[in-house]
ZAMARGU-4260 file (C-alpha; in steps of 0.2 Angstrom, whole numbers, plus 5000, padded with zeros to 4 digits):
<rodrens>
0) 5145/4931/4976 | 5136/4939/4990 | 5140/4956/5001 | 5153/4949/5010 | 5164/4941/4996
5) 5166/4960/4992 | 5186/4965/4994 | 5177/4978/5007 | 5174/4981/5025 | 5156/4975/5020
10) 5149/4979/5037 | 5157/4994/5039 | 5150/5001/5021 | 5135/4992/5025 | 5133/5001/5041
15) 5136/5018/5032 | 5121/5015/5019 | 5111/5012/5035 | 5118/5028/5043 | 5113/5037/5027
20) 5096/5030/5025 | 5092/5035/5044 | 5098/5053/5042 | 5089/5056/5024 | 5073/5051/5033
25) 5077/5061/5048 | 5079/5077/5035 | 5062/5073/5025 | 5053/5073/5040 | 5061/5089/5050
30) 5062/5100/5034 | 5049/5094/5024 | 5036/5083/5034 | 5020/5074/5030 | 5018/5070/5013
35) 4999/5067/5008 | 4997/5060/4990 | 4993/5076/4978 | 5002/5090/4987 | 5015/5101/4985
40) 5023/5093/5000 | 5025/5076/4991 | 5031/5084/4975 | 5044/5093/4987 | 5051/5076/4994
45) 5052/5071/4978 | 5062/5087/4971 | 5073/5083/4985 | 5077/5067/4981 | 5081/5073/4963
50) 5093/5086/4972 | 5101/5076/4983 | 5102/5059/4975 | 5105/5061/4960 | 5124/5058/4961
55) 5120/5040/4965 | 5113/5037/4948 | 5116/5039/4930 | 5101/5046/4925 | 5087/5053/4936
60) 5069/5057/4929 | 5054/5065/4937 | 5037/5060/4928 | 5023/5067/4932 | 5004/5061/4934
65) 4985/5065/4936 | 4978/5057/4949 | 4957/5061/4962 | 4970/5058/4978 | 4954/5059/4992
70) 4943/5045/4978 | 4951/5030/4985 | 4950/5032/5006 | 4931/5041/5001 | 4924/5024/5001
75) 4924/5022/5020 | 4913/5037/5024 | 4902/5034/5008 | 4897/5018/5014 | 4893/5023/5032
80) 4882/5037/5023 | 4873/5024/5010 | 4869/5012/5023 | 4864/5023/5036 | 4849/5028/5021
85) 4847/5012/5018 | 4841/5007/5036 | 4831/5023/5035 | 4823/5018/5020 | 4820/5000/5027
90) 4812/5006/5043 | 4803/5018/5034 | 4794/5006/5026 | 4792/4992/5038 | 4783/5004/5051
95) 4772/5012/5037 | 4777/5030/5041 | 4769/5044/5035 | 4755/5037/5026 | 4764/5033/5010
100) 4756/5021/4995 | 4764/5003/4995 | 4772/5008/4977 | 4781/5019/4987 | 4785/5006/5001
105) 4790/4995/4989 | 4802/5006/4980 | 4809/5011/4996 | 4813/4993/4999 | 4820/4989/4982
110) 4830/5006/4984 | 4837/5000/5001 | 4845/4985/4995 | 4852/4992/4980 | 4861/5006/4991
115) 4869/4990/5001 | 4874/4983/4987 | 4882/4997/4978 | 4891/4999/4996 | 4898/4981/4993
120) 4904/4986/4976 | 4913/5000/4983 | 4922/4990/4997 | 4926/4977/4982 | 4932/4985/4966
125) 4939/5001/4979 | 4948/4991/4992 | 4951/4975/4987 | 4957/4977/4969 | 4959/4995/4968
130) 4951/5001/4954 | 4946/5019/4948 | 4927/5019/4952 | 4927/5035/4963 | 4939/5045/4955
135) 4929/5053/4942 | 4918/5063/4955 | 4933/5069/4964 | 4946/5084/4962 | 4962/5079/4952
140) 4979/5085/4958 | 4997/5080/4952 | 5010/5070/4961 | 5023/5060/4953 | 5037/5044/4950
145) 5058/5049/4952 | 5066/5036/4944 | 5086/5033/4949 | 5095/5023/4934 | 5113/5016/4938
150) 5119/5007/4921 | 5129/4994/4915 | 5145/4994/4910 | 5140/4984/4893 | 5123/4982/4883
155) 5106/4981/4898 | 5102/4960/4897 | 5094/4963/4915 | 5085/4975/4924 | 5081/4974/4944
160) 5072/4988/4952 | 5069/4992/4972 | 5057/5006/4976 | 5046/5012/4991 | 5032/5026/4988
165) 5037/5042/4997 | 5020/5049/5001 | 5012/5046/5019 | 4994/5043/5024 | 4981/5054/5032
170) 4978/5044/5052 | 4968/5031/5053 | 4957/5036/5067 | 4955/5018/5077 | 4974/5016/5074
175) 4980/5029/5083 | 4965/5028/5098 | 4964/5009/5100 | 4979/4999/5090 | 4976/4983/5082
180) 4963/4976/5092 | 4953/4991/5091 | 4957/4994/5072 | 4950/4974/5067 | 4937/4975/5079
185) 4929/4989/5069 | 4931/4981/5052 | 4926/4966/5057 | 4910/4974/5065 | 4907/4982/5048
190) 4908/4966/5038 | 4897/4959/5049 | 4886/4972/5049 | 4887/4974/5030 | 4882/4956/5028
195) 4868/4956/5039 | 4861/4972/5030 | 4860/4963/5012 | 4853/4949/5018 | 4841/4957/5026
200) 4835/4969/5015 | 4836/4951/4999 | 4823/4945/5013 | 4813/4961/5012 | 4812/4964/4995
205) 4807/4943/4991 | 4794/4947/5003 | 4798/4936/5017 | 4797/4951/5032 | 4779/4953/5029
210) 4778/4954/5050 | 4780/4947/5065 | 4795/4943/5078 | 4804/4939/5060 | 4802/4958/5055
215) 4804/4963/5073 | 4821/4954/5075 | 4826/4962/5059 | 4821/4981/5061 | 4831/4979/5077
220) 4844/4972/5068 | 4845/4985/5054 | 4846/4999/5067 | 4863/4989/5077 | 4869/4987/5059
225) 4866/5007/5054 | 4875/5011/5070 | 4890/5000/5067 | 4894/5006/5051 | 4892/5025/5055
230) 4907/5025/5063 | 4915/5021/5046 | 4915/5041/5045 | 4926/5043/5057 | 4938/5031/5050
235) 4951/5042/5043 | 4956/5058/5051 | 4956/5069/5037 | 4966/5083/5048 | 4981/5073/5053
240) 4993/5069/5038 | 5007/5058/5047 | 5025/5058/5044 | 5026/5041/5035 | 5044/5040/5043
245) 5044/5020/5042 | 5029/5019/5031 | 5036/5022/5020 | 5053/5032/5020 | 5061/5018/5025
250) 5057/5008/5007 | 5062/5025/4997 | 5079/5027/5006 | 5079/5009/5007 | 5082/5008/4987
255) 5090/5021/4987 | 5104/5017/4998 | 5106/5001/4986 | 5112/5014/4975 | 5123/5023/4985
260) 5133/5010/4993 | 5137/5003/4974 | 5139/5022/4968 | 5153/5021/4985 | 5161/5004/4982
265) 5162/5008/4965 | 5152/4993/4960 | 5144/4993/4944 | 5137/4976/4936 | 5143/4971/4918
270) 5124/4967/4910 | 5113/4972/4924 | 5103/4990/4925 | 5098/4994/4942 | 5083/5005/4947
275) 5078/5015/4963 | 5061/5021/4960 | 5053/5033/4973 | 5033/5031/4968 | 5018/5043/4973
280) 5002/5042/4981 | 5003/5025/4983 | 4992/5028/4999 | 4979/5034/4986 | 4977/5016/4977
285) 4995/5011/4972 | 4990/5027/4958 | 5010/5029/4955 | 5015/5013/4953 | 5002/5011/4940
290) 5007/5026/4934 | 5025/5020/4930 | 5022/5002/4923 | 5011/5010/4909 | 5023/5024/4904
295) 5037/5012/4904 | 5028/4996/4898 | 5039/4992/4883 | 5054/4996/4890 | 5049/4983/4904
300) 5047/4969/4893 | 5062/4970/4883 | 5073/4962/4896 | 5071/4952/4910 | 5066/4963/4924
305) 5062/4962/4940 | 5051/4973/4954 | 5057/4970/4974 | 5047/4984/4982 | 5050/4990/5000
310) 5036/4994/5012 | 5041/4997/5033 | 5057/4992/5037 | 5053/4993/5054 | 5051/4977/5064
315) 5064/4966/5063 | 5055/4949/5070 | 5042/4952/5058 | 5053/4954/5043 | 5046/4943/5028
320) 5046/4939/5012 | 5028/4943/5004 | 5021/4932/4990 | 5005/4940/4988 | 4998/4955/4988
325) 4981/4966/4988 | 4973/4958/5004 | 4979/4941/4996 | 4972/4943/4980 | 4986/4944/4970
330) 4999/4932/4969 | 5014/4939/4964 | 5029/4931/4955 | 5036/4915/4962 | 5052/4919/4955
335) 5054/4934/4962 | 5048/4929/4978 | 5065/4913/4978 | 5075/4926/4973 | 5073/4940/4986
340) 5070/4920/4999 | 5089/4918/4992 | 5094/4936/4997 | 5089/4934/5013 | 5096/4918/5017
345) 5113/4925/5011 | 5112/4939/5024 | 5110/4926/5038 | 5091/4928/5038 | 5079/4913/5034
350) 5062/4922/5031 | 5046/4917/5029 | 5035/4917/5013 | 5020/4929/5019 | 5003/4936/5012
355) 4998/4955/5013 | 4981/4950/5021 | 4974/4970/5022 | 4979/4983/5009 | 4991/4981/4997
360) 5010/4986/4992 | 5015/4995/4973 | 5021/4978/4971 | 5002/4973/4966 | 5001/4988/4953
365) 5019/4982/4946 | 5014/4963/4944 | 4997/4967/4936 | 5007/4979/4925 | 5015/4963/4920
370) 5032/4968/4930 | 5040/4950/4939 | 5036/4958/4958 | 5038/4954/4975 | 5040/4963/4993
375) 5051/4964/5006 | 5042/4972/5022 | 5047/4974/5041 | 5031/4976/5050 | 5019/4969/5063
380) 5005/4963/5054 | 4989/4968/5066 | 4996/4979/5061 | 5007/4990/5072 | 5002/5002/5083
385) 5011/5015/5072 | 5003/5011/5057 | 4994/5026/5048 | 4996/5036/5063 | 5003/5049/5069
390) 5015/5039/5080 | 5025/5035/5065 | 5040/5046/5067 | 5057/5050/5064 | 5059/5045/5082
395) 5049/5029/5079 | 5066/5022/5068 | 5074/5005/5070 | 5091/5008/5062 | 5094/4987/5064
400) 5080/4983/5055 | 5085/4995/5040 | 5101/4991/5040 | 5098/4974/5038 | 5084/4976/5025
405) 5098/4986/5015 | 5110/4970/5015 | 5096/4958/5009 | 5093/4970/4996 | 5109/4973/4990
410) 5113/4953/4991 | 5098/4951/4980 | 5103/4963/4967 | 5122/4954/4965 | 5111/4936/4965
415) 5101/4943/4953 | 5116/4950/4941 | 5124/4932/4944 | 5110/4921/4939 | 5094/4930/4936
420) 5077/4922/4940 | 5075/4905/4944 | 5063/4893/4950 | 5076/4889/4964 | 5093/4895/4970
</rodrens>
């Protein structure tokens, strides 16, 4: 059965789920507005959630956790800092200043390259598999997980669960000034410039810049590189908090809505449980999403269960479904992935598989948890000019791409109540 087998005007009720999607994200940003991760802003959107949506659900918890919200994005500024001493060091050294011993010289040298390389560590285990490694030198603060429970009629065989986080970023600086040429134009340059800094200073240290045009080259080098990556502090504008209205709103009343149009319809499957789970901080490492896997890991493997997480329900032509995750390095489940494929198709829609190729989605946190993930996301990949920035407003909505991402959704959940996971469909 899909949506509309439903002895319903499907499009009409679909089209008052959008409607109440649209006008829950136009009051979270009038009344309650940017959301960084940690503040008492977030944990205000999520109060209101629990106010105002509760009579979708059966059960509605509010967890709470710890989290260092500014550890995750300080890796950016850090490493400008780190390699700008580490060219100092270098240059230092190569042009003799001060009158120093060569035990010093040398120590400066050796020093240089392990700052680069702890930069490299950073810009790994930080960004690409977002780990913990700052947080212990940062402030804690407390956010939090609301979970939306709708039962089953009979005993819980399955479980599917749609979330989105409700938190929204501080600006990305070259976002905002430049868009996406100007945002990969400035990572790329930093890559670059990161790169050349380790091998040059693995040349230094095995003594192959004694002197010459080789040193020359690369003490000019190292300067072009220092000056490249000191415009990493600029990357985040730590000032501007943006209102997150597609990024990501529109995956929390996205879920939501799943529920609402059942709780209206009066649908409510025999063996199936579904969840709407509005995550914190997200935009501080995925930290609520891991947060809720572990708290609710043996309840998550009792059943078959499945996570479809929501992220920018924005730009329709760009709708796809997202197969892995965590700037490609993790692949998330395959059955998931021809499940919410299936959904898709039965709204009319053939999407494409696609990879998350910068950042990552909770569905990352929810499949390393051990939760059968996947993601459903509406965006320009360059990304879009909106992204992370202050242009991504209430104003900035695009009601067909929501509404449409709420019937793929809520045609999954009924293929997912009918058959469960398969291979194919």
């Amino acid at each position: 059965m899909k949506l509309s087998d439903l002895d319903i005007n499907a499009a009409s009720k679909l089209r008052e789920s959008s409607n109440f999607a649209v006008r829950e994200i136009k009051k979270v940003c009038k009344n309650i507005g940017p959301r960084a991760p940690g503040t008492d802003k977030e944990n205000e959107a999520q109060d209101y959630i629990v106010k105002n949506c509760a009579r979708f659900a059966d059960t509605v918890e509010k967890e709470n956790f710890k989290l260092s919200p500014r550890a995750f994005l300080a890796w950016p500024w850090l490493a400008s800092i780190l390699v700008f001493t580490s060219v100092c060091l270098f240059q230092i050294s190569k042009a003799g200043l001060f009158g120093l011993s060569p035990a010093v010289y040398k120590a400066f040298d050796v020093v240089s390259l392990c700052l680069v390389v702890l930069v490299l560590i950073f810009v790994v285990f930080e960004f690409l598999f977002y780990k913990k490694l700052l947080d212990p030198f940062f402030r804690k603060s407390t956010s939090s997980n609301v979970i939306l429970t709708k039962k089953p009629t009979g005993e819980v065989k399955r479980r599917i669960i749609f979330g989105g986080h409700i938190d929204s970023s501080y600006e990305w600086s070259f976002t905002y000034w430049g868009g996406a040429k100007l945002i990969t134009s400035v990572i790329a340059s930093a890559v670059a410039a990161l790169v050349m800094c380790l091998v040059i200073t693995v040349l230094n240290v095995a003594g192959v810049l004694d002197g010459g045009w080789l040193l020359l080259l690369c003490r000019i080098l190292m300067g072009v590189a220092a000056a490249v990556c000191f415009v990493g502090i600029f990357f985040e504008n730590g000032k501007v908090v943006v209102e997150g209205a597609n990024d990501n709103l529109t995956g929390v009343f996205g879920s939501i809505a799943v529920l609402q149009f059942m709780k209206e319809n009066n649908i409510r499957f025999e063996n199936t449980e579904v969840v709407a789970i509005s995550t914190g901080a997200e935009e501080s490492g995925l930290r609520g999403a891991k947060a809720y896997v572990k708290a609710h890991a043996d309840e998550l493997n009792k059943v078959e269960t499945v996570f479809v997480g929501i992220d920018t329900l924005r730009d329709y032509d760009h709708m796809g479904v997202y197969n892995r995750d965590m700037t490609g390095t993790t692949k998330l489940d395959p059955q998931a992935a021809a499940l919410l494929k299936e959904g898709s198709d039965l709204s009319g829609l053939d999407l494409e598989y696609k990879v998350c190729f910068l950042g990552s989605s909770d569905s990352a946190a929810m499949q390393q948890g051990g939760v059968r993930s996947v993601t459903l996301a509406a965006m320009d990949p360059a990304p879009a000019r909106y992204y992370h920035t202050r242009l991504d407003t209430a104003d900035n909505l695009d009601p067909r791409t929501i509404e449409k991402g709420i019937e793929v959704l809520i045609n999954t959940a009924m293929l997912f109540d009918e058959q469960g996971l398969r291979d194919s469909y």
